[in-house]
Every structure is written in structure tokens, then in C-alpha cells.
Backbone atoms as SQL, in Angstrom:
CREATE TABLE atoms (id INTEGER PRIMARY KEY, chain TEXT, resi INTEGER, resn TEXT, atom TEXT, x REAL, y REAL, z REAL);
INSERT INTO atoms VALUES
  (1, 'A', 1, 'UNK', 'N', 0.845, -1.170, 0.000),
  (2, 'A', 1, 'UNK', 'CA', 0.000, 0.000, 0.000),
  (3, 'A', 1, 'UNK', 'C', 0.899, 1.245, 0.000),
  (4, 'A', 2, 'UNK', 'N', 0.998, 2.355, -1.136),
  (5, 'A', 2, 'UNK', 'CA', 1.492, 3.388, -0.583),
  (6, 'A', 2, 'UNK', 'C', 0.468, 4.534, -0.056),
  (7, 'A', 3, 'UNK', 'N', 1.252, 5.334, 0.175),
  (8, 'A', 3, 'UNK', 'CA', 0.882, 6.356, 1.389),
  (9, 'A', 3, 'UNK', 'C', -0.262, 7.258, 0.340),
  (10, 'A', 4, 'UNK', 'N', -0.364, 7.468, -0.335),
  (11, 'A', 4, 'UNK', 'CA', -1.526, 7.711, -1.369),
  (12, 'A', 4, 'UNK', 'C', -2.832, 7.021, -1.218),
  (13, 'A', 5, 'UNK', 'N', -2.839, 5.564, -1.129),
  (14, 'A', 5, 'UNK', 'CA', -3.891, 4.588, -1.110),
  (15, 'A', 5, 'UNK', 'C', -4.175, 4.683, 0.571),
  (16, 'A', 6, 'UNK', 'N', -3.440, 4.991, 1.281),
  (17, 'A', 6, 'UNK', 'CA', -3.580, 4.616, 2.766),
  (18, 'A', 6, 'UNK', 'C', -4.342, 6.135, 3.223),
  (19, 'A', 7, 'UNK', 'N', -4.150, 7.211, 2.342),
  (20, 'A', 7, 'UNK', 'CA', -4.609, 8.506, 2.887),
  (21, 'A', 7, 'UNK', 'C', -6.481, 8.138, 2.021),
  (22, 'A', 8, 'UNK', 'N', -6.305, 7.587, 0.967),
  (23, 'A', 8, 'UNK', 'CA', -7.445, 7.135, 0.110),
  (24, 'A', 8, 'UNK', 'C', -8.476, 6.552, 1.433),
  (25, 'A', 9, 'UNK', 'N', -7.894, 5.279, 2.374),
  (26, 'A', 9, 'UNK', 'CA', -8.491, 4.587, 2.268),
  (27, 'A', 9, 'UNK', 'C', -8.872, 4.948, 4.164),
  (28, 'A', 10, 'UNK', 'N', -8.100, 6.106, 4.751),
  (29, 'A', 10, 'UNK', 'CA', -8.412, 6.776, 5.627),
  (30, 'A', 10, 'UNK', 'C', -9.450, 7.482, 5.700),
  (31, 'A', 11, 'UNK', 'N', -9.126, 8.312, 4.482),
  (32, 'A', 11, 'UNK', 'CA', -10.736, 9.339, 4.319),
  (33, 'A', 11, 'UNK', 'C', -11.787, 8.373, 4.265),
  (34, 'A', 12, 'UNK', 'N', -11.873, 8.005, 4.067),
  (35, 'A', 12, 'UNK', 'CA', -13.121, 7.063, 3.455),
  (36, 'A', 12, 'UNK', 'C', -13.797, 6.663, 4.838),
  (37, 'A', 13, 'UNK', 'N', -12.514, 6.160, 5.250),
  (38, 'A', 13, 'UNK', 'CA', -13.519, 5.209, 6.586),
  (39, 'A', 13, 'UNK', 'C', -13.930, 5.905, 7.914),
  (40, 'A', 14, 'UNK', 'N', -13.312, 7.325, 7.875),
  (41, 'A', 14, 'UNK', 'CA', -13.547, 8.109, 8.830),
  (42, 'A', 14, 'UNK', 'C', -14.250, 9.543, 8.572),
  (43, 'A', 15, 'UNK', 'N', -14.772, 9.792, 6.923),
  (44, 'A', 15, 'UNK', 'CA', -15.384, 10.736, 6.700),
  (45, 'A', 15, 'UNK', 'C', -14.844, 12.355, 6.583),
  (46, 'A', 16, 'UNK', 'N', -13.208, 12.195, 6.342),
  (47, 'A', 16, 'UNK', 'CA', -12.374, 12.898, 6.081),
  (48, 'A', 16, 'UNK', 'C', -12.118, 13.452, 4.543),
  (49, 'A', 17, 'UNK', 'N', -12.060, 14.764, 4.364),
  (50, 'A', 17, 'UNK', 'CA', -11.122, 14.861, 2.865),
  (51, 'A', 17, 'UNK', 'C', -9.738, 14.013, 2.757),
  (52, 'A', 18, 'UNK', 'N', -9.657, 14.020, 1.794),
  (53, 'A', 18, 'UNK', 'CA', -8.138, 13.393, 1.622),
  (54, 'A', 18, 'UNK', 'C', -6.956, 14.114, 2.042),
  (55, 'A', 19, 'UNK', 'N', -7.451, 15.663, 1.700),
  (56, 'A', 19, 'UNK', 'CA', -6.615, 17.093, 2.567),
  (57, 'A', 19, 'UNK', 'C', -6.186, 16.192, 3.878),
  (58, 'A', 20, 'UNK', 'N', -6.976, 16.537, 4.802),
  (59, 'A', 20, 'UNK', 'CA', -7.441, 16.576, 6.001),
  (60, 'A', 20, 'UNK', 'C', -7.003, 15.128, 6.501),
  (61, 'A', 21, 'UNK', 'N', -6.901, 13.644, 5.548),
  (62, 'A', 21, 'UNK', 'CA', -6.728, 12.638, 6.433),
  (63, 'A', 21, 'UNK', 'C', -5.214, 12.617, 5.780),
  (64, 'A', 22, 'UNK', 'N', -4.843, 12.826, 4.646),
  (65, 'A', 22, 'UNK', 'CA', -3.440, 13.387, 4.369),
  (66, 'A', 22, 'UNK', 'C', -2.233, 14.053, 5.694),
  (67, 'A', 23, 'UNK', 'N', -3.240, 15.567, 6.438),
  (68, 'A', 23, 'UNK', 'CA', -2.334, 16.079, 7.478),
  (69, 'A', 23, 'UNK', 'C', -2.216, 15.108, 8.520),
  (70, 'A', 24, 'UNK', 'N', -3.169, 14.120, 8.591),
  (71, 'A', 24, 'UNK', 'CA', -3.231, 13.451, 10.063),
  (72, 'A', 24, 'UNK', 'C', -2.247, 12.561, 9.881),
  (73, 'A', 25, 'UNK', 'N', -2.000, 12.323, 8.513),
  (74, 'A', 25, 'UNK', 'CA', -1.195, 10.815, 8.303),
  (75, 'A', 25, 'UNK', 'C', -0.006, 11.485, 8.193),
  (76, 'A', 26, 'UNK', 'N', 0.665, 12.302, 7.825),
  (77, 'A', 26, 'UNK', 'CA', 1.993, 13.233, 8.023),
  (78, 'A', 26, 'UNK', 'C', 2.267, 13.558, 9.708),
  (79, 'A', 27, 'UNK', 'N', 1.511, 13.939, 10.465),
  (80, 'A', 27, 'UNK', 'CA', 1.536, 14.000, 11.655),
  (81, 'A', 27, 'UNK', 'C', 1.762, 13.027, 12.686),
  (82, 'A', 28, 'UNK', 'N', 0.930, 11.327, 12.129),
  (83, 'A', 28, 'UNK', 'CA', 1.650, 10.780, 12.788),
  (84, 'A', 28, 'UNK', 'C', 2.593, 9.969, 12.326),
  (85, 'A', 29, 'UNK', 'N', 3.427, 10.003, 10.998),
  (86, 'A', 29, 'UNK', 'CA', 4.655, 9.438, 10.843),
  (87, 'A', 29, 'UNK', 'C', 5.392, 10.253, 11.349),
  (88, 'A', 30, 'UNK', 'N', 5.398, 11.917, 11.212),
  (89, 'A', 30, 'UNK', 'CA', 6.684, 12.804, 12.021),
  (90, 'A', 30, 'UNK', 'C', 6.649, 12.374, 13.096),
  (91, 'A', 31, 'UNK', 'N', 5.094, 12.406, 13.712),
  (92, 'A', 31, 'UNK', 'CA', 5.753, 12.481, 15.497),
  (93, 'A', 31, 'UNK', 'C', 6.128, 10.898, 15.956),
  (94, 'A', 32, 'UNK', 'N', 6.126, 9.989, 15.072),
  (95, 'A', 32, 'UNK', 'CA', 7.090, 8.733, 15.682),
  (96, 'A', 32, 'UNK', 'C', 8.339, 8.707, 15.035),
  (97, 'A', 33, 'UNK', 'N', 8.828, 9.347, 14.035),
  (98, 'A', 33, 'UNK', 'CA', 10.259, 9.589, 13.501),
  (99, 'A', 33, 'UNK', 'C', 11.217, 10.803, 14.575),
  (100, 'A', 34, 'UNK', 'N', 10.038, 11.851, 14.702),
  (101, 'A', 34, 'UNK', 'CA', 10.576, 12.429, 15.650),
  (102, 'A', 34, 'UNK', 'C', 11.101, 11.980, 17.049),
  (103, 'A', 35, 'UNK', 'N', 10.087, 11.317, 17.156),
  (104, 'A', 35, 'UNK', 'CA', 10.439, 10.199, 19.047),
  (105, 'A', 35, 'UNK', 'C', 11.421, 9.291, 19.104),
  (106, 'A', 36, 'UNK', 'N', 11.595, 9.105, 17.781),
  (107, 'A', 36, 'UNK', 'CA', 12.689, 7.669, 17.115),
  (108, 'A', 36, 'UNK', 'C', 14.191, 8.304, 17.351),
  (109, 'A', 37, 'UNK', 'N', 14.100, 9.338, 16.383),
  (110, 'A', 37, 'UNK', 'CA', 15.335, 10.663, 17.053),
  (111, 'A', 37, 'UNK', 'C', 15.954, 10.963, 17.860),
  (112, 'A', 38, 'UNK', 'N', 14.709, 11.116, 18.965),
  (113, 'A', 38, 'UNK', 'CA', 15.003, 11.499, 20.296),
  (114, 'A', 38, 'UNK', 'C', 15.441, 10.423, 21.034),
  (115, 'A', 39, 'UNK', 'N', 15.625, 9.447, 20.471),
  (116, 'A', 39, 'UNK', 'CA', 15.963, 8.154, 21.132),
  (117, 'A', 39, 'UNK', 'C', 14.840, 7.530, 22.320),
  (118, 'A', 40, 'UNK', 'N', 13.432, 7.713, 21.585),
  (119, 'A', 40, 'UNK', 'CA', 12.582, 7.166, 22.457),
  (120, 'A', 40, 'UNK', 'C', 12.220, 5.808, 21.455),
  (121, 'A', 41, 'UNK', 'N', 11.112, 5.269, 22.101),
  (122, 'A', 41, 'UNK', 'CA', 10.645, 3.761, 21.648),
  (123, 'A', 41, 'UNK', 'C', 9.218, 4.998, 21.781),
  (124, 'A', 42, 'UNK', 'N', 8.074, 4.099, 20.640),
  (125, 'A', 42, 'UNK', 'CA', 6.996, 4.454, 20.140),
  (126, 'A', 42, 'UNK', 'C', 6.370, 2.876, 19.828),
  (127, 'A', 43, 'UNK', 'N', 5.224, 2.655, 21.170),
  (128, 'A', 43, 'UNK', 'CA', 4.625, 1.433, 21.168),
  (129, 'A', 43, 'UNK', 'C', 3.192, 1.749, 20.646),
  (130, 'A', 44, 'UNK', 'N', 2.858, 0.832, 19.700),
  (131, 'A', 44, 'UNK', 'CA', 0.894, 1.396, 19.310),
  (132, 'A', 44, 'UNK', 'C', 0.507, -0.233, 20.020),
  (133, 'A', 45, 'UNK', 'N', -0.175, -0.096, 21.325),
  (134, 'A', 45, 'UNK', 'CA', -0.979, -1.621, 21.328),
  (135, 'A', 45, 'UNK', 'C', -1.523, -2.417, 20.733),
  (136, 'A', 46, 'UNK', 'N', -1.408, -3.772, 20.173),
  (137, 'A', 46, 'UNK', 'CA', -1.847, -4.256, 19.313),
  (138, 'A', 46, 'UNK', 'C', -1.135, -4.203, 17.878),
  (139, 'A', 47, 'UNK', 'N', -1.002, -3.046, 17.289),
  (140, 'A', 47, 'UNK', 'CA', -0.224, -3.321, 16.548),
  (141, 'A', 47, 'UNK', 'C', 1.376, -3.233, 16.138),
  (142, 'A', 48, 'UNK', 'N', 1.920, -2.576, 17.303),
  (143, 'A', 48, 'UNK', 'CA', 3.759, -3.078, 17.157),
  (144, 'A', 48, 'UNK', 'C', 4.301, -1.803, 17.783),
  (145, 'A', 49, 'UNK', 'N', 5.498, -2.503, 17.708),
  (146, 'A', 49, 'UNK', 'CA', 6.381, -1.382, 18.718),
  (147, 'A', 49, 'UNK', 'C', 7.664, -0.680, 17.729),
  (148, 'A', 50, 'UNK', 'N', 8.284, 0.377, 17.370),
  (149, 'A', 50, 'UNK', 'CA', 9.352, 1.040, 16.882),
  (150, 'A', 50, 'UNK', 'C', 10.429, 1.272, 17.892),
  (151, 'A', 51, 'UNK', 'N', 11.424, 0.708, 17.499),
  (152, 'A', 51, 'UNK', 'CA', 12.750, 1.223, 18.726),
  (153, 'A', 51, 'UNK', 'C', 13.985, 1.769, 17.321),
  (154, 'A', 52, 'UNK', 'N', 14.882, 2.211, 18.564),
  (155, 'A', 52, 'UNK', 'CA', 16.142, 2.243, 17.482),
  (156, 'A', 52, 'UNK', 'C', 17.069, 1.358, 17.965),
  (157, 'A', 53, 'UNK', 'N', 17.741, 0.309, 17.103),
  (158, 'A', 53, 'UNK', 'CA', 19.138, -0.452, 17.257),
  (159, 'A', 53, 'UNK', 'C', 20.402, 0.339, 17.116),
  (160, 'A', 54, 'UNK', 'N', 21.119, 0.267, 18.051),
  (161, 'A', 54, 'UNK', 'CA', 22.465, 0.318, 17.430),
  (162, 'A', 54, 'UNK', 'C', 23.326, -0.797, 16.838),
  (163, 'A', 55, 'UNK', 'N', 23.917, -0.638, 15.953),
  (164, 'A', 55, 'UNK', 'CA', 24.607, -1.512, 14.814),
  (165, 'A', 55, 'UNK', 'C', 26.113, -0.964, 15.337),
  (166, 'A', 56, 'UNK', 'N', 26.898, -1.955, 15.816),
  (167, 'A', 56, 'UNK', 'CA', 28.176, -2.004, 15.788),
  (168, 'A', 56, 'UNK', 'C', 28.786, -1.592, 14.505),
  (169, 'A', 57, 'UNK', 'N', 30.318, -1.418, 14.646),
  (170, 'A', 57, 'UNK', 'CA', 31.434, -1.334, 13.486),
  (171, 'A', 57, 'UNK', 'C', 31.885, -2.507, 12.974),
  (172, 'A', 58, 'UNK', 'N', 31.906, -2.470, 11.465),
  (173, 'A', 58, 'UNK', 'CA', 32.307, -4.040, 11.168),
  (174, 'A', 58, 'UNK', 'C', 33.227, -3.859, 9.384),
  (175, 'A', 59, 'UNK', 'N', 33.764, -4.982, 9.892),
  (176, 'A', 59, 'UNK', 'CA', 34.158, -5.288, 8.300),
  (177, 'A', 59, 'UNK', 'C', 33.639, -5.797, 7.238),
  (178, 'A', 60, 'UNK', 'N', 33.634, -5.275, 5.822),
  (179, 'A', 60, 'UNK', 'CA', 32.940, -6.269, 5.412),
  (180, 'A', 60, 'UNK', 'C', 33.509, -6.379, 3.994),
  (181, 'A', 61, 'UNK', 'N', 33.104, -7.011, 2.780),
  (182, 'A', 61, 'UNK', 'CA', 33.472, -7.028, 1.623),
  (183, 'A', 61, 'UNK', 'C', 32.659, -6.517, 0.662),
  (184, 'A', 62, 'UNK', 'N', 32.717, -5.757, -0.775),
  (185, 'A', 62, 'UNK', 'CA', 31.919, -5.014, -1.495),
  (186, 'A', 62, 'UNK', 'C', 32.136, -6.406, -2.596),
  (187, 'A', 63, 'UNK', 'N', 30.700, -6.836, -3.018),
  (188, 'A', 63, 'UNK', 'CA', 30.669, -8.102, -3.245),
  (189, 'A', 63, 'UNK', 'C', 31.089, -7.652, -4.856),
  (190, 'A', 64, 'UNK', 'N', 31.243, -6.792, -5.501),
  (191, 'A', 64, 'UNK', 'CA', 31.261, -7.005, -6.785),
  (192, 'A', 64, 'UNK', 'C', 33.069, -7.073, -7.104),
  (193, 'A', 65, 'UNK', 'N', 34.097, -5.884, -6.163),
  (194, 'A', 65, 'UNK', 'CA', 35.303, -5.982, -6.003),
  (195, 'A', 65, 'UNK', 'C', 36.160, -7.291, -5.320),
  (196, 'A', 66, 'UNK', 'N', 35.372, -7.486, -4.110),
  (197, 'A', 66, 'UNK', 'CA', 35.897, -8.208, -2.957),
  (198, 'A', 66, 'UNK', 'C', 36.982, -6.899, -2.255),
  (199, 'A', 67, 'UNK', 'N', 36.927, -6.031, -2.737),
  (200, 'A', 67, 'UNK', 'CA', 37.738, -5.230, -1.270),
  (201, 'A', 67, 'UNK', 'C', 36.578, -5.014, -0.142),
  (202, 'A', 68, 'UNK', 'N', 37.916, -5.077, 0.947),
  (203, 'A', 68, 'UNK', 'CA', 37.309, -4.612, 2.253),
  (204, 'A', 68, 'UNK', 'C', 36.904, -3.282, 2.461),
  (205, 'A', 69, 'UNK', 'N', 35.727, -3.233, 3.021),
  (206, 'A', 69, 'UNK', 'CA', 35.300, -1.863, 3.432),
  (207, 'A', 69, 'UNK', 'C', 35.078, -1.780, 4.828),
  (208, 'A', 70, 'UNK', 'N', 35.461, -0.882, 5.659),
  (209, 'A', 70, 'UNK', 'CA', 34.836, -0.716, 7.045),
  (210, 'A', 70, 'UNK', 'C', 33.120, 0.194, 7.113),
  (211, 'A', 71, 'UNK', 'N', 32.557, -0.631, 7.897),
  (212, 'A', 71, 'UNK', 'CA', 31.299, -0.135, 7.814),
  (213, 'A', 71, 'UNK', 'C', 31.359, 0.783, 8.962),
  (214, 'A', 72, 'UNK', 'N', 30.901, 1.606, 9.309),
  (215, 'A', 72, 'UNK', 'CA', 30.769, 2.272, 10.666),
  (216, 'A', 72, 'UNK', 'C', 29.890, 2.379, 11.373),
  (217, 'A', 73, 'UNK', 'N', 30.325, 2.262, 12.787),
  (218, 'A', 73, 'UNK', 'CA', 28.602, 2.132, 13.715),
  (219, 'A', 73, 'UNK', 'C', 27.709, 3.106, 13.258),
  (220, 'A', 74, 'UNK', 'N', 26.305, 2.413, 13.609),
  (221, 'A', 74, 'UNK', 'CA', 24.966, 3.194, 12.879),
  (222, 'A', 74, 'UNK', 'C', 23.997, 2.978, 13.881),
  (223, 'A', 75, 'UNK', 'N', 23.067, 3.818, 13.748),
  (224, 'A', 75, 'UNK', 'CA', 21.726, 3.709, 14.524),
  (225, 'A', 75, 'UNK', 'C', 20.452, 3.603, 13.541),
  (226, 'A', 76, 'UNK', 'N', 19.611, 2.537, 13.563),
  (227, 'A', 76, 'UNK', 'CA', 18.756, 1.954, 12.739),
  (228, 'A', 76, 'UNK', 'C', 17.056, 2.046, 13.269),
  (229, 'A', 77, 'UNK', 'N', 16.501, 2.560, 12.572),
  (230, 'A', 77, 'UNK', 'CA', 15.233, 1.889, 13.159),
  (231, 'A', 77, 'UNK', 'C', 14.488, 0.426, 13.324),
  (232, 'A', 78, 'UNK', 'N', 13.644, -0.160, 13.771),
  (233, 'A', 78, 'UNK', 'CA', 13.591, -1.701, 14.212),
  (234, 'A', 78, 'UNK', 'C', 12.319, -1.531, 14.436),
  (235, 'A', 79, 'UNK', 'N', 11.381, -2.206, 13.680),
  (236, 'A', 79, 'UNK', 'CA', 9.644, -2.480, 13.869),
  (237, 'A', 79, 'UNK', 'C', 9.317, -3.601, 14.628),
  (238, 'A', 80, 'UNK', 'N', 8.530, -4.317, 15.307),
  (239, 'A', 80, 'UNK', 'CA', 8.307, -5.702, 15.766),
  (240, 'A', 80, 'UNK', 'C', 6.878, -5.462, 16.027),
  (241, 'A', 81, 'UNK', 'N', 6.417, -6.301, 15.329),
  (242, 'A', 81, 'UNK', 'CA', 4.919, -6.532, 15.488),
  (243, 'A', 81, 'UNK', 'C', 4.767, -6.608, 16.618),
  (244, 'A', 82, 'UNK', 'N', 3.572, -6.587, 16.829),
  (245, 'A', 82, 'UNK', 'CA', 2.459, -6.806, 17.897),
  (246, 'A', 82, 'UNK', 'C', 1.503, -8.029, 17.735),
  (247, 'A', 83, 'UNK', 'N', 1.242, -8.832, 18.540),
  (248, 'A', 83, 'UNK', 'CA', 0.488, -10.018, 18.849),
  (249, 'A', 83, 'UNK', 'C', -0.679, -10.292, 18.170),
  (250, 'A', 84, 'UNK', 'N', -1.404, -9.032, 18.008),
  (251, 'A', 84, 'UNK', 'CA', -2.728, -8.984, 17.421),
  (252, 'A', 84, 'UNK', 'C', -2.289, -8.658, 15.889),
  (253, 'A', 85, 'UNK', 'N', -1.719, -8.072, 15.658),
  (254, 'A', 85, 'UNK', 'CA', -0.934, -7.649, 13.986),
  (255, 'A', 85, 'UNK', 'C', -0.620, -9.286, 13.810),
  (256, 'A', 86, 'UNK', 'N', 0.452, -9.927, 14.447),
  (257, 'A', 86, 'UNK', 'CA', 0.844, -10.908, 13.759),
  (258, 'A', 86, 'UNK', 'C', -0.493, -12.596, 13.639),
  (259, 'A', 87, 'UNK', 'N', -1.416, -12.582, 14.710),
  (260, 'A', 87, 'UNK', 'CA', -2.191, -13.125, 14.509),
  (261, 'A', 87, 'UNK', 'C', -3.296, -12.508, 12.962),
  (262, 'A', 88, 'UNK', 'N', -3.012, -11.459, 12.529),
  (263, 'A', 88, 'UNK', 'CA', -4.325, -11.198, 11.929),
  (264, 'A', 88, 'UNK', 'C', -4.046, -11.136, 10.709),
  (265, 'A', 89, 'UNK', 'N', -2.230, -11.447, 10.589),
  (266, 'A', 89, 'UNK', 'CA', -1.623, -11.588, 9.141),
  (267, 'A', 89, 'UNK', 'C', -1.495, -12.993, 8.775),
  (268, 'A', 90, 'UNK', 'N', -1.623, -13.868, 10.288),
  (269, 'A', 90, 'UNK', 'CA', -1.838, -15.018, 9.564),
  (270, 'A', 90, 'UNK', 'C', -2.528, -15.795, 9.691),
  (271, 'A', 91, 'UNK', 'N', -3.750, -14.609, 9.447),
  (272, 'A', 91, 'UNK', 'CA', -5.062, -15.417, 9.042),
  (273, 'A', 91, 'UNK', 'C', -6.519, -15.955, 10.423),
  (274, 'A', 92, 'UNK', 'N', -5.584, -15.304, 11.303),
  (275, 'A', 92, 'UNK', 'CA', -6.623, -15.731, 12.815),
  (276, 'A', 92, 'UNK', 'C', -7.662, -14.506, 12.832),
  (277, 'A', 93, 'UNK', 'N', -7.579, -13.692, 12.586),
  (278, 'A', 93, 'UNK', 'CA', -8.384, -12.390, 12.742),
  (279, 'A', 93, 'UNK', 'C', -8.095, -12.238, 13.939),
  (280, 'A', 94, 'UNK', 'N', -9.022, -11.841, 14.798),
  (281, 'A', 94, 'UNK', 'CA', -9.121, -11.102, 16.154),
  (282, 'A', 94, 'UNK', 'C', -10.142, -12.060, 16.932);
């Protein structure tokens, strides 16, 4: 689904312009990218939790050369479902 079809399919079910369910859906991807930033965790019940990983420093190889490259530590974002998300993707509903 992109974010086009998901603002589509927002309005619809909540009686919104597409304007209007458009700002809501910008609002809440910033304010969990923003929290992500800040080095918080952003849990929605039911359907999953956002943290950030840190990724160590490592070596590695650039597969088309084979030279070594050093990768450098990174900070990643990390999704993990939620109980009710993963039951309802496979197929249990609620």
C-alpha cells in the first residue's frame, strides 16, 4: 500500500477529505520519527512497537570488487509486530 492509497483509504472510513486525512497521516509518521530521534521507543498496542538499534562497526566485503570496506557504527530503526498484527496476518483475525 502506498501512502496515497492509505490517505485514500483513511478518508473514506472516517469521513475525512483526503486534505485533512493526508495532514493526520503526516503528523503521525513525524511524530514517531521524531520520538525515534530522540531516542525514544513508540509502542501502538496491538499493533507493534518502533525502537532504534544500534549496529556495531564491522568489516565487510563489497561483493562485486571483494575489497574490504569498514562499515561504521549506525543507529537503525527496528519495527516488531504486535500479537494482534501478527495473529491477523496469519489469518486468525481477532
Amino acid at each position: 500500500m502506498t501512502k496515497a492509497e492509505l490517505v485514500s483509504k483513511v478518508s473514506s472510513r472516517i469521513k475525512l477529505s483526503k486534505k485533512e486525512a493526508e495532514v493526520v497521516i503526516n503528523a503521525i509518521t513525524q511524530s514517531i520519527s521524531d520520538s525515534l530521534a530522540d531516542g525514544n521507543k513508540v509502542e501502538i498496542r496491538g499493533f507493534g512497537s518502533f525502537r532504534i538499534r544500534d549496529r556495531k562497526a564491522r568489516t565487510a566485503r563489497n561483493p562485486k570488487s571483494r575489497a574490504v570496506v569498514e562499515v561504521p557504527a549506525k543507529r537503525v530503526p527496528f519495527f516488531k509486530a504486535g500479537n494482534d498484527l501478527k495473529r491477523m496476518v496469519d489469518g486468525e483475525g481477532f
